[in-house]
C-alpha positions, 0 to 999 in steps of 0.5 A: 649683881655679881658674886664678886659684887656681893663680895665687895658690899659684904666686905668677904672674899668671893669664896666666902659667898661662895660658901654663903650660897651652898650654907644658906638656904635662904640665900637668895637664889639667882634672878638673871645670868647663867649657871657658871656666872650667875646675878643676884637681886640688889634688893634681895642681896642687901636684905639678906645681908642685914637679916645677918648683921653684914654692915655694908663695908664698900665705900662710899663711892661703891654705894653710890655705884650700887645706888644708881645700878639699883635704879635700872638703865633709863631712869635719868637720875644721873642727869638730875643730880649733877646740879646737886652735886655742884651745890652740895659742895659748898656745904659742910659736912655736918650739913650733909649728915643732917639732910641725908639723916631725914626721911625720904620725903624730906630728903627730896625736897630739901635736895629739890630746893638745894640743886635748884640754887645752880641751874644755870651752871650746868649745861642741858640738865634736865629739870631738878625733880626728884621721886620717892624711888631716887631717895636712896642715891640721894642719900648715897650721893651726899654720903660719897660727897662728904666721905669722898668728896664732891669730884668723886661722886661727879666722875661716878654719875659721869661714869654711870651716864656713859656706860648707859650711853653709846659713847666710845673713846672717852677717856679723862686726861690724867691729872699729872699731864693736864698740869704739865700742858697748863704750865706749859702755857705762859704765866698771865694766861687769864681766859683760856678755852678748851674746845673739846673739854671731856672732864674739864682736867684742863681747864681745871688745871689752867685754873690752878695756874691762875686763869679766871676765865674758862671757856668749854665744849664738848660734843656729850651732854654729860661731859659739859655737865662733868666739866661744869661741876668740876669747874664748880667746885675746883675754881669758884672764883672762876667765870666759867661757860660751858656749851654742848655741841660739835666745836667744829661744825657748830662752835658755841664761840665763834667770835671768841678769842683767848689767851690760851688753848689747852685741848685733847682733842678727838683722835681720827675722827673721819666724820668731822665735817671735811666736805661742809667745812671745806671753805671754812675761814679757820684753815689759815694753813690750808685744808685739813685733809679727810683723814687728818682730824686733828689738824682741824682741831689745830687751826680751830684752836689758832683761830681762837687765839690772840695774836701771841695766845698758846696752844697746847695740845695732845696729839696722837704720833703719827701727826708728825709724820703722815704723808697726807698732812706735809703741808699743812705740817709744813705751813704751821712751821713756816708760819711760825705758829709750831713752837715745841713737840714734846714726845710721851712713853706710851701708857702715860696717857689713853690710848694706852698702846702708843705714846702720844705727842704734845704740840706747843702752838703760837699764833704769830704775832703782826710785825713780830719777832720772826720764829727761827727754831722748832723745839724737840723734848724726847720724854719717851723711852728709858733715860738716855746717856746725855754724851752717848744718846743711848740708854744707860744701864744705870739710869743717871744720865752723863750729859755733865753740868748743866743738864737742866733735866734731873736724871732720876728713874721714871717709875717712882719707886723702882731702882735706878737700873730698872727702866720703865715697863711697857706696862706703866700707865697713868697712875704710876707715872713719875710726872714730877720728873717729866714736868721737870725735863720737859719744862726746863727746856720750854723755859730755856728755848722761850727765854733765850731761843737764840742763845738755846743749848742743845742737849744730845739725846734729851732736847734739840731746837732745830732750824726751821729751814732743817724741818721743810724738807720733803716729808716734813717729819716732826717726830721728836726721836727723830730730831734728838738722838745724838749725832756723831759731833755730840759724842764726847770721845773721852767721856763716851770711853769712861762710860764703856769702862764703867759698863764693864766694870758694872758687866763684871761685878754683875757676872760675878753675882750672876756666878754666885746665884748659879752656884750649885749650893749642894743640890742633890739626886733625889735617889734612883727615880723621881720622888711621886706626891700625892697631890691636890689641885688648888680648888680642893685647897681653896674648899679646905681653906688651906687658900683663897683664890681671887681669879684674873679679869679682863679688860671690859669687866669695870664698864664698857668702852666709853668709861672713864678709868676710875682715879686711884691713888696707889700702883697697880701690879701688872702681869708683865711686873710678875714675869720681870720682876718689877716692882708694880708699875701699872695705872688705872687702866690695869685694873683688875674687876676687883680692885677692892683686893690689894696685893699683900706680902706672901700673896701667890700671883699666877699669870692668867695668859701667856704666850706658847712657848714663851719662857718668862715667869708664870708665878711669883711671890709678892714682897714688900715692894708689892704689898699694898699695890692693886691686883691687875688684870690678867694676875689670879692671887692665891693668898695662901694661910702661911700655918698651912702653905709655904708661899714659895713651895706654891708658887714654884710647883704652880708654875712648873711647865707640867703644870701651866700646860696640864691647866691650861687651854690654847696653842699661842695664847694659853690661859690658864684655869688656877683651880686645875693647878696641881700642888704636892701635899708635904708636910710644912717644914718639907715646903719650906725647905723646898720653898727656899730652893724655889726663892733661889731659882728666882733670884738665878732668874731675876740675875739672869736678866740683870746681866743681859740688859747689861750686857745689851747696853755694853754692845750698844753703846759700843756698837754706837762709839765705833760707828760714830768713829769716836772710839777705835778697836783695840790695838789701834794708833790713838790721836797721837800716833801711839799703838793702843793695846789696851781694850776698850 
């Protein structure tokens, strides 16, 4: 285990084992590792711990993390306690406490006896046999289920089984998106399947939507366990089937049909079987080409279905539009089988990079209603004014009454006029407000399709006939961005004029953040400090210093990202200002340490020359939020240092190069950075001067996301020929002189 690791079990800083090492003789010495980075023996560790009074302050699902760690990769115990964690569910707390407080011995054949009462439940477990060396994740698996609750020691031992495997890409679909493709089903959807089932956030949330019925695969023994559990515990009532194998070359359910489908399918997958499956009866719309996986999954899931059943599915963006897949694309519209597509911003979901696609399927019907529309949602990008198509600076949106989507701002907790960071994931995210604007078109379109009104910039039901064209594109911005008949000329003016409006007011705060407020020469020449570097601070106490992780510290590839219930503050929040805007897959290796108030945050990587902020002080906003990758926290004693003084000196151009290595990307060594040493009310004074300077900067950026949405929207009312230049003759033949 790591010095980090320690840290976490102890409930210390790193720096405090830091000191513990030099102190202590009896410290344990490194066993494995190298000089700069080394790791110690669990065993040891705890027994030095306790030899010193240190109760364990991880949690409960740290335990656990440390209980299966300790028994080494091989060992299989993971496998044979996901039967115990489906039956350990339906007992109390208190009947936890008591088994866990017997022996050893007691301990596994009471948990023998107990996970034997579900063998049948979850697919391929190996046999329910315990040894005197699992005693212990025994115990830590029934304290994590009565603490933490029995899905989280589930996502652990998933967790755990996937890390020792050769598995990539696995990633669990976020709850707040498997609740919005179930209701996107229709009410009474009773047996519903998902063919490629993961963690079973789907069908556990199809359960919560009443289904009684759940059908799962999956390629990965260790998901259908996942699943199997999860369905166990989240939906009793449930009848549920879960199957291990490749859904495509070896379906578990070949004669099955159902109500529904809900699938996050693989994502180019080019080894799924094209050649063998080439004549297989599914591809109803014709074969899915070699590198267009995902069509194969589509048809899969149409086979499955009754005639009328939905399928919802998440799809990657270039589905929509790839050469290779036109006619298959092209059939499903024909056919009538594409209902809806449905665009998502990028980091609501993995992979985190692009904004992936939710395609709402129909099976057609024999002697049904024939299907004359397409419904596009546009749920990507910032709001976007309902009369112009372009984004809004203030975030409300002007498609007048009746919207049916509410114009709130995405990232709950941000003001109005901040749009999403790039760097918004999963967690953050505000799925109530997407739900509510997705939903209310479906139920709007699948009402009254038509009757169904269009909404410029948000929504748009499109012919069919308008879609079979030669490149058969169904990418949602493509189909909902405003057109010239959509802009109302005079609301699209009262919009220019309340920007302007917002352009002044904000170029008069931007004047008074730059007024010069009685700066003065420091005299002849420049002051000279003595000065410290942040490692001698850190040794002196005057800070602690938490150094930046990278993506891959938590696990390899294939873990899934671990649930947490709080944002997390990113670097791209620190160089804009923004509130925390980032998810789980943001996380920094020690997510045990929140974000406090007067915390220092210090980008670890910037690109060269690039003129964004490198430090900032975390406010209220940030406290309580986790540390993100990429950030060192400097937490410095506030009887010693001003926060604002150590950020502003920290983040000097000087000073990130002289601690910094790289050309295009630099990363920066906190420990290098150099402080002047002056007395606490010098710092402070200083520090007040360096909060205005952020202020100035935060203005600065302000009026020119202002200023860029003025222009565009301008740009985009003489170009759709709604507004005229200034001094031209308005509609009644009148010379207008007045500016726009």
């Amino acid at each position: 285990m790591t010095a980090a690791e320690i840290s976490r079990i102890a409930g210390v800083t790193r720096a405090t084992v830091s000191n513990w090492r030099r102190r202590h003789d009896d410290f344990p010495a490194p066993s494995a590792g190298t000089e700069a980075s080394p790791l110690y023996d669990l065993p040891a560790v705890q027994a030095w711990l306790r030899g010193r009074g240190h109760t364990s302050a991880a949690s409960p699902v740290e335990e656990l993390r440390t209980a299966l760690r300790l028994l080494g990769p091989g060992s299989g115990v993971t496998a044979r306690l996901f039967p115990l964690v489906a039956a350990v569910s339906r007992r109390t707390p208190e009947e936890l406490t008591e088994l866990a407080a017997t022996s050893d011995d007691q301990l596994i054949t009471r948990a023998e006896k107990t996970a034997a009462e579900l063998p049948a439940v979850v697919p391929e477990a190996e046999p329910v046999r315990y040894g005197p060396n699992d005693a212990g994740a025994v115990r830590a698996l029934l304290e994590c289920v009565r603490e933490a609750g029995a899905q989280a020691a589930a996502d652990v031992l998933a967790e755990r089984e996937l890390d020792e495997g050769a598995a990539s890409g696995v990633y669990q679909t976020p709850e707040g998106l498997a609740r919005l493709m179930a209701r996107l089903l229709p009410a009474g959807a009773s047996r519903v399947l998902d063919p490629a089932c993961g963690s079973g956030t789907l069908l556990a949330a199809a359960a919560r939507q009443g289904a009684r019925e759940l059908f799962g695969q999956d390629s990965l023994a260790v998901q259908g366990r996942r699943t199997a559990v999860r369905l166990l515990i989240a939906a009793p009532e449930a009848e549920t089937v879960i199957r291990v194998g490749d859904s495509l070359r070896a379906d578990a359910f070949p004669d099955l049909t159902v109500d529904a489908v809900l699938c996050n399918p693989p994502f180019a997958d080019r080894d799924w079987g094209h050649d063998e499956l080439a004549y297989d009866p599914r591809w109803a719309y014709g074969l899915p080409p070699r590198f267009e996986s995902e069509l194969a999954w589509v048809q899969h899931a149409l086979a499955h279905l009754e005639p009328g059943g939905h399928a919802v599915m998440l799809l990657p963006p270039a589905l929509a539009f790839r050469s290779s897949g036109r006619r298959v694309r092209a059939e499903l519209i024909r056919g009538g089988a594409l209902r809806a597509v449905v665009s998502l911003p990028s980091r609501a979901a993995y992979p985190l990079h692009i904004g992936l696609q939710i395609w709402v399927f129909q099976r057609p019907e024999p002697g049904g209603t024939d299907r004359t529309a397409v419904l596009f949602v546009d749920g990507e990008g910032e709001h976007r004014d309902g009369a112009t198509g372009t984004p809004s600076a203030t975030g409300t949106a002007t498609a007048g009454a009746g919207s049916r989507g509410d114009s709130r701002s995405r990232r709950s907790g941000s003001s109005a006029s901040t749009p999403i960071s790039s760097s918004a994931s999963a967690a953050a995210f505000d799925w109530e407000w997407l739900s509510e604007r997705v939903l209310s078109q479906w139920a709007a379109f699948t009402t009254a399709p038509d009757t169904y009104a269009d909404e410029p910039g948000v929504a748009r039901a499109v012919p069919l006939v308008d879609l079979l064209d030669d490149v058969v594109d169904v990418t949602p911005a493509r189909h909902v961005r405003a057109t010239a008949a959509d802009i109302d000329p005079a609301t699209l003016a009262g919009r220019v004029h309340d920007l302007h409006e917002q352009l002044a007011q904000q170029v008069a705060a931007l004047g008074a953040a730059s007024a010069s407020g009685g700066w003065q020469p420091a005299g002849d020449s420049a002051r000279v400090w003595r000065t410290a570097t942040v490692s001698d601070l850190a040794r002196g106490g005057a800070l602690t210093v938490l150094r930046a992780a990278t993506p891959g510290t938590r696990g390899s590839k294939g873990s899934a990202a671990p649930a947490v219930d709080r944002p997390v503050l990113t670097a791209q929040d620190v160089s804009t200002g923004n509130p925390p805007s980032g998810g789980a897959g943001d996380l920094h290796a020690d997510a045990a340490q929140p974000v406090a108030a007067g915390d220092v945050l210090v980008r670890a990587v910037a690109n060269g020359g690039n003129e964004s902020a490198m430090t900032r002080v975390a406010d209220d906003r940030d406290a309580g939020a986790l540390l993100g990758q990429h950030i060192h926290l400097l937490r410095p004693d506030p009887a010693r240092l001003d926060p604002w003084f150590l950020a502003g000196f920290l983040g000097a151009d000087d000073n990130i190069a002289s601690a910094s290595t790289g050309s295009t990307l630099v990363h920066v060594t906190p420990g290098r950075l150099r402080v002047p040493l002056l007395p606490l009310e010098e710092q402070r004074r200083y520090g007040e001067a360096f909060r205005r300077v952020h202020e100035l900067r935060a203005a600065v950026r302000r009026t020119a996301d202002l200023a860029a949405d003025t222009a565009a929207t301008l740009t985009t009312g003489l170009t759709a020929g709604v507004l005229l230049p200034p001094g031209s003759l308005d509609a009644s033949g009148a010379q207008d002189s007045r500016s726009v």
